[in-house]
C-alpha positions as CSV (number, residue, x, y, z in Angstrom):
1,X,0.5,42.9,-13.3
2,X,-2.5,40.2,-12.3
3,X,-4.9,41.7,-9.7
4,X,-7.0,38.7,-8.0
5,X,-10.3,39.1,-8.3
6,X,-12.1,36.0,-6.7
7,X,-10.5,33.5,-4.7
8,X,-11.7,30.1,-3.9
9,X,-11.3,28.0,-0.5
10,X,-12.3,24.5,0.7
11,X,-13.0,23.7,4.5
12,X,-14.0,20.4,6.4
13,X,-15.4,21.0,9.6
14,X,-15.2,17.4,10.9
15,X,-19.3,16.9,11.6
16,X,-22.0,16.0,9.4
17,X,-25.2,18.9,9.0
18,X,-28.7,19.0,8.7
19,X,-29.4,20.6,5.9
20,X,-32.9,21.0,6.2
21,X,-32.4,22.5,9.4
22,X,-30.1,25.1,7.9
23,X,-32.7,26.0,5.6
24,X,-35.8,25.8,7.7
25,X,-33.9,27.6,10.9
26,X,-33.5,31.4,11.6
27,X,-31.2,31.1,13.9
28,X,-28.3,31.1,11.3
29,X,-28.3,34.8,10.8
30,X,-25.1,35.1,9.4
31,X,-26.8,33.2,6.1
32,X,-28.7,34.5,3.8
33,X,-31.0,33.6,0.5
34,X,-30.4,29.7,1.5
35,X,-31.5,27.6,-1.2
36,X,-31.4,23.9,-0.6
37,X,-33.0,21.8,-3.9
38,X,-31.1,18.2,-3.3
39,X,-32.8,16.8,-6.2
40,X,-30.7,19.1,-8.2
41,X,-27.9,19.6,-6.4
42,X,-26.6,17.9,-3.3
43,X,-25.8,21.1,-1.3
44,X,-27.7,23.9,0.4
45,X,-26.5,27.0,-1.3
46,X,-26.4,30.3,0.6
47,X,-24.8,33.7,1.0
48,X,-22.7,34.7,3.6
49,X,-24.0,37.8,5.2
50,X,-24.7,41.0,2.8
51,X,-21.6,39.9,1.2
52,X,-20.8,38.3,-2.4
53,X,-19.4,35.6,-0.5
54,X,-21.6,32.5,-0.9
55,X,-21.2,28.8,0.8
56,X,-21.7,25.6,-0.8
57,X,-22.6,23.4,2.6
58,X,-22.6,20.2,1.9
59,X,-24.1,17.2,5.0
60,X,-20.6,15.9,5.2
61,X,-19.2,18.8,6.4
62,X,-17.7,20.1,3.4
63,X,-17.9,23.7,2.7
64,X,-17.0,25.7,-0.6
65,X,-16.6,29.1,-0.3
66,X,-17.0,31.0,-3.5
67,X,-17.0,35.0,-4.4
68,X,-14.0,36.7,-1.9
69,X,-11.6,39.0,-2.8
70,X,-8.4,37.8,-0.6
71,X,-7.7,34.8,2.0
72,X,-8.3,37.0,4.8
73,X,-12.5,37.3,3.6
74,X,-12.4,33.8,3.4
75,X,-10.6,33.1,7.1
76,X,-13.1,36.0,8.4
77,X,-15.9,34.0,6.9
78,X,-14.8,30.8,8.3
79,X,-13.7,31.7,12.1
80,X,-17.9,33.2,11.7
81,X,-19.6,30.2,10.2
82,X,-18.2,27.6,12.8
83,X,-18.7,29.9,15.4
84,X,-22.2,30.7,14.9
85,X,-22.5,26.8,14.2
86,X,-21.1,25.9,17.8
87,X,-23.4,28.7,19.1
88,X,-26.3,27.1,18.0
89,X,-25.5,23.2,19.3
90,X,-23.1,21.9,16.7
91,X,-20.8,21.6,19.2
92,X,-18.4,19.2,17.0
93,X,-17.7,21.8,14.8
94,X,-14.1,23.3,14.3
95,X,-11.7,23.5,11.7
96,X,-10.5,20.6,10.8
97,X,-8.6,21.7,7.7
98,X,-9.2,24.5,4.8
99,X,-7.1,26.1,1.8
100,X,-7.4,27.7,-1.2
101,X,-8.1,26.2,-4.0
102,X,-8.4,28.7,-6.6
103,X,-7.5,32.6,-7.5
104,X,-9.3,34.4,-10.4
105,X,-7.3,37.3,-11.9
């Protein structure tokens, strides 16, 4: 029997970001060791609480979500992320569509 140890999702949240005002703003509590190096890689890289969940966010909208152990994690960390984005003036924010795109067993 396979037991899933990572799972994978993708969500579009219909706005485009400021990345640099992830990075450089403390009012995102919810995110944690953000690392944002564009020159490297084109989006800001950061963990999701005290959690081994981590988001790739990129300034399209786009978010991979990396490091949960089932889909509920990942809906948890998603309903929290736009919400605290909305909170904080990102007002166009909502999900516009997500899934899973991988299981690790």
């Amino acid at each position: 029997m396979l037991t899933i140890t990572q799972v994978c999702a993708k969500l579009n949240i219909g706005t485009n970001l400021d990345l640099m005002e992830i990075l450089n703003n403390d009012k995102y509590i919810i995110l944690n060791k953000k690392k944002y190096e564009p020159h490297k890689f084109s989006a800001l890289i950061c963990k999701y609480m005290e959690t081994n969940l981590t988001f790739l966010i990129f300034k399209t909208g786009n978010i991979i979500i990396t490091g949960a152990k089932d889909k509920c994690q990942v809906n948890d960390a998603i309903n929290d992320l736009v919400l605290m984005l909305n909170l904080i003036g990102h007002v166009d924010a909502k999900i516009i569509e997500w899934k899973i795109t991988n299981y690790c067993a």
